[in-house]
N, C-alpha and C positions, 0 to 999 in steps of 0.2 A: 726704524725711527718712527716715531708719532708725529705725521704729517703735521697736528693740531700746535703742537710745540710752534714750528717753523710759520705758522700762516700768520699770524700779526708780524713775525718777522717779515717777513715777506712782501706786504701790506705796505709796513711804512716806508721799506726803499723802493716799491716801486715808482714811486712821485719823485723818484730823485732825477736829476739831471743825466743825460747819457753821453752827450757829444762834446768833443773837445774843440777849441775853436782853431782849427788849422786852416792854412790859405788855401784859397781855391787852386787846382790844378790849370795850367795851361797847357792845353794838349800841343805837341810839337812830338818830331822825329828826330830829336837830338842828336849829333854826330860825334863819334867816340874820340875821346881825345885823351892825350897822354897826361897824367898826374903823377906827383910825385908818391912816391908809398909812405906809408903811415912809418914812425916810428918803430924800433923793434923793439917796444918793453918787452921784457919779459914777463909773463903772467907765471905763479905760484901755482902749479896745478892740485889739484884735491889727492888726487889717485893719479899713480902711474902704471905704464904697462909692465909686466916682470917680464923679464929676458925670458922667460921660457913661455912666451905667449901661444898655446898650442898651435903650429901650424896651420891645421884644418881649420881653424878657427874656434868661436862660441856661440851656439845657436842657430838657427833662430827656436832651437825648441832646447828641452831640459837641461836647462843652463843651471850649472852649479849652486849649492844653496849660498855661495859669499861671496858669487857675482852678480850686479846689477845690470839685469835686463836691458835697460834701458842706455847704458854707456858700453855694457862687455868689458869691465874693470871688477878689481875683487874692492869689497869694503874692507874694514878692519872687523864689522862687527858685523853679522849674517842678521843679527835681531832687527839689525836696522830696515831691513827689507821685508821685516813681518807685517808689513802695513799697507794700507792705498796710496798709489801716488796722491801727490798732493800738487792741484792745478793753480796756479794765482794770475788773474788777470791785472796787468798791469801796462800803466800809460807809456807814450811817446812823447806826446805835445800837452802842452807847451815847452818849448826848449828850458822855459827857467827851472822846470822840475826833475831836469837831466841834471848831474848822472843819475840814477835810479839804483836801488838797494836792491843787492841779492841775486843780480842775474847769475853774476859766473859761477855760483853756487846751484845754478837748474841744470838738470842733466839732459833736458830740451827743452828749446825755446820756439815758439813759431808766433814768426811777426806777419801779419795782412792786415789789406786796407779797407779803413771801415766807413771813413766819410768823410766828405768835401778835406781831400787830399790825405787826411791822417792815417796812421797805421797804429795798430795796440800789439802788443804781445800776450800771449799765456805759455807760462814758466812750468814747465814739467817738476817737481821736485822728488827725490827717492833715494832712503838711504841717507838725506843730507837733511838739519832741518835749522839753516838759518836763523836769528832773530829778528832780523828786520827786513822786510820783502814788499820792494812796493816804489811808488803811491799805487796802491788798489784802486780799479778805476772796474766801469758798468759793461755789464755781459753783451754780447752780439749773439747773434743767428752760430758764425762757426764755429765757436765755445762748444756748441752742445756736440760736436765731430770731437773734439780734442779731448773732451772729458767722456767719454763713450770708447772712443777709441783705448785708452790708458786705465778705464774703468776707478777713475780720479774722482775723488771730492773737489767739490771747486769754491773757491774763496774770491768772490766778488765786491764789487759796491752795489752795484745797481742794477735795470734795462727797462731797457723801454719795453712797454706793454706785451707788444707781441710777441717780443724773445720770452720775455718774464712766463708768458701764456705757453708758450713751446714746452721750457723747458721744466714748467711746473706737470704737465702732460706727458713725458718724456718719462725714460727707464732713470735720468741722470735724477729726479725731483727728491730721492729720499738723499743724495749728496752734495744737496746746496748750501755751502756753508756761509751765511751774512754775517752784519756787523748787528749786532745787541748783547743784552745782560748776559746770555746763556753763551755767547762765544766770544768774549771778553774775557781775557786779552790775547786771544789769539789772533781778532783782528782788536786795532785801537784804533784812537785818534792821535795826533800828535800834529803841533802848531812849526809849521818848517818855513822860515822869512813870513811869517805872517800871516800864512797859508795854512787853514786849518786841513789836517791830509789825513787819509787814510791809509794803515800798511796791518800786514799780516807777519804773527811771530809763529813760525813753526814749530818750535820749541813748545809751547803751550799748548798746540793742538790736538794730540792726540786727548786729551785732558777736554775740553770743551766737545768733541766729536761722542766722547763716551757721557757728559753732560748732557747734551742732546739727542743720544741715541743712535747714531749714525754709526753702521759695521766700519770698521776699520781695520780688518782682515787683508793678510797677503791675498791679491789676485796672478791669476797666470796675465803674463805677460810676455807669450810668446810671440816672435814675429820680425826681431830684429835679428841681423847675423852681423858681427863680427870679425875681420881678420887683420892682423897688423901687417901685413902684406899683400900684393897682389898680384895676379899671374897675368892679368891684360895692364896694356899701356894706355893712357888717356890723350889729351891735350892739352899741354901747358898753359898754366895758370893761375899765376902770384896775383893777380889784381880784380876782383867780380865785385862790378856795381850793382846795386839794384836802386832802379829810381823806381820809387812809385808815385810819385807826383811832385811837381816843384815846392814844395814845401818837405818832403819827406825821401832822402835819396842815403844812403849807407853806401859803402864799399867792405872789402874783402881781401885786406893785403896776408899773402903769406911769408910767412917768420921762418928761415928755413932753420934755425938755431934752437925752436920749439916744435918745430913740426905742425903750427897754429896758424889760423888766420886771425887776423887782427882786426876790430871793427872801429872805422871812424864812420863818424856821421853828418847829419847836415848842418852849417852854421846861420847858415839864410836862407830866405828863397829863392830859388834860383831858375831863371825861365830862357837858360840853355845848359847845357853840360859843361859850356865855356866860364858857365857864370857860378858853378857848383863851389863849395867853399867845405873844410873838411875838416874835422877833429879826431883827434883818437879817442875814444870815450871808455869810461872809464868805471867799475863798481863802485859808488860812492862808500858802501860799506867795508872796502879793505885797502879801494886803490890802483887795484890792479885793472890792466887794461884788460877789456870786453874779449875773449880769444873762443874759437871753436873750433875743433877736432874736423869737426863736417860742418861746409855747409850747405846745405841742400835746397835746391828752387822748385816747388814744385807748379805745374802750372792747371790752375782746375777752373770749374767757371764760377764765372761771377754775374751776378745779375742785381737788379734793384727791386727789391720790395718794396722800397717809397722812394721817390725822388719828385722834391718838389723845390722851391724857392729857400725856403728854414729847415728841410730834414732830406737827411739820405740814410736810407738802410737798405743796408749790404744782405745779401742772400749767396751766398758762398756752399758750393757742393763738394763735399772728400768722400765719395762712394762710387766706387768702382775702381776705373783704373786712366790713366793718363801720362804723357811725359813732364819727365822731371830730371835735370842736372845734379850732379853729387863733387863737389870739391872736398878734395882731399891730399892731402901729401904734395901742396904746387901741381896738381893736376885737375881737370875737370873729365866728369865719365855723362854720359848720354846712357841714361836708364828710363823705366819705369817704376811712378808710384802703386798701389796698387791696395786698395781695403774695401773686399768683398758684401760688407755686412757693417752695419751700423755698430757692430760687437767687436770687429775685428781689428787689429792693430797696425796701422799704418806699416809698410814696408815697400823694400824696392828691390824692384827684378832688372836682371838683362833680357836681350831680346827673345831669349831661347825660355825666360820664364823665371829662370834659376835667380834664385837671393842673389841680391847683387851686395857685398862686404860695406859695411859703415867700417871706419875706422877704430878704434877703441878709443874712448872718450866721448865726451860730451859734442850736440849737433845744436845748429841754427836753423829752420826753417825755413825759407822766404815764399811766401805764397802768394805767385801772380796769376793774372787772367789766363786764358788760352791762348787767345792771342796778343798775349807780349811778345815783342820785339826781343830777339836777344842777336849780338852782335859778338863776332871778334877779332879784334886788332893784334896780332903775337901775343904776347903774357894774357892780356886783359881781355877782358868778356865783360860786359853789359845786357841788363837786362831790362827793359822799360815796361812794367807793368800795363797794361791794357783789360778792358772790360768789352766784351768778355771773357 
């Protein structure tokens, strides 16, 4: 790509606004209390497993050319895999901008918290390419781990100086895809209650990526394993909270009629777990409720690169290796995460080192401090984010 292209791009969002205005946290020890479970929609899945799921499993190395990497499901079409993943950062808060487009179309999602109580996502996508994905909201610091790790384009709004300055510095700078003339309409605008928003059409992309230059070549993407079975037993568990600040708290009910967890979210602010209020939420682009195959906590640190009065920025590490929980099938496993090298693809071991199986389908991330608090009550597990 010609750096030259991208730098007025560049230029003009970086004066754009970064932070969402979520409520401040009140730190508390919250005590786990019982909730009723989310409804059992059922969610349409993309891709299913076939009855002949190799045993041994798929992966984590030379996986079939018309399974995706990234879930250990076959596509219909192998071409669709001939590409970079495609990253999209997208918001949490304000509640009035939920449900949000396109999630259960990402074959990983990873949600962390970025400031005075918020959390954002960046949406894996591969193999799938939605039309409407979003509201696209401004980069952080851990963006440049997700899109490095997946060796992904990434389709932003914005960030503040510093990340801007990172990741223009960065292996990630020839894959930053913004909003102007030249990637129009891959990302748009469009006016939602009044609200002028930004969203990303993946459909379009491949088409502005080669306008601007940008390789758009399959990468390896080795690193993930796959089994739709398992030969250890875990610890039961239909219900995993994660609060990450009273403004921002999700749960994790499992669907045993999908084999899914179910995601509801926060309705209020709530400054006890007694005071927690819950929705099932939902794609706004089909309907279907928010479900994940896996969902995974991982727990890395966190520190503040600014914390003052008006601004907080998150400094967030995924290099090396640390403990992380894996829910899966009504059970939770005690693993490690582990990604050697800023190149290297997120994965998870057991104790003895060994791949420890994702499930086949799509995962949720939850990425809390080191020292989060995590608790549990029979079914239910809670996890209370903590810095750092």
């Amino acid at each position: 790509m010609k750096k030259y292209t991208l730098i007025v791009l560049l230029l003009v969002v970086l004066l754009a606004a970064c932070s969402s205005g979520a409520a401040s946290t009140v730190k508390e020890a919250p005590t786990l209390t019982a909730t009723e479970p989310a409804p059992t929609n059922t969610p349409g899945p993309t891709f299913t497993v076939t009855p002949d799921y190799p045993p041994e499993g798929i992966g984590p190395v030379d996986f079939p050319t018309n399974v995706n990497p990234l879930t250990g499901l076959e596509v219909a079409d192998a071409q669709s895999l001939a590409e970079r993943v495609v990253a999209v950062k997208i918001e949490n808060l304000p509640r009035e901008h939920r449900p949000q487009w396109g999630l259960n179309a990402a074959d990983l999602v990873y949600e962390y918290y970025t400031e005075f109580g918020s959390t954002r996502f960046v949406a894996l996508y591969h193999g799938m390419a939605p039309e409407k994905v979003g509201p696209v909201r401004s980069a952080r610091f851990f963006d440049i781990h997700v899109v490095q790790s997946y060796k992904a384009v990434f389709l932003f709004g914005s960030a503040y100086s510093a990340v801007y300055s990172r990741m223009w510095n960065s292996d990630i700078s020839s894959r930053l895809v913004v909003e102007g003339s030249s990637t129009y309409p891959a990302l748009y605008r469009q006016a939602v209650n009044g609200e002028n928003m930004l969203f990303a059409n993946l459909t379009q992309l491949p088409a502005a990526l080669t306008k601007v230059g940008i390789d758009n070549s399959q990468q390896d993407l080795s690193g993930m394993f796959f089994r739709k079975t398992l030969d250890v037993s875990g610890s039961s568990a239909t219900q995993v909270t994660i609060h990450f600040s009273n403004a921002i708290y999700n749960r994790w009910d499992y669907d045993s009629s999908t084999g899914k967890y179910l995601r509801s979210v926060d309705q209020s602010n709530a400054a006890s777990a007694a005071e927690e209020n819950y929705a099932l939420l939902t794609d706004q682009a089909t309907g279907e409720a928010i479900s994940a195959d896996n969902v995974v906590i991982l727990f890395v640190p966190y520190s503040y690169y600014v914390k003052n009065a008006t601004e907080e920025v998150m400094e967030v590490k995924m290099v090396g290796t640390g403990d992380a929980l894996i829910a899966r099938d009504g059970q939770i496993f005690p693993v490690y995460w582990k990604r050697e090298t800023t190149s290297s693809m997120l994965t998870l071991v057991d104790a003895d080192g060994n791949a420890f199986p994702f499930k086949p389908g799509n995962t949720w991330f939850e990425v809390v401090g080191t020292s989060s608090q995590r608790v549990q009550e029979g079914n239910s597990w809670r996890i209370t984010h903590a810095i750092p």
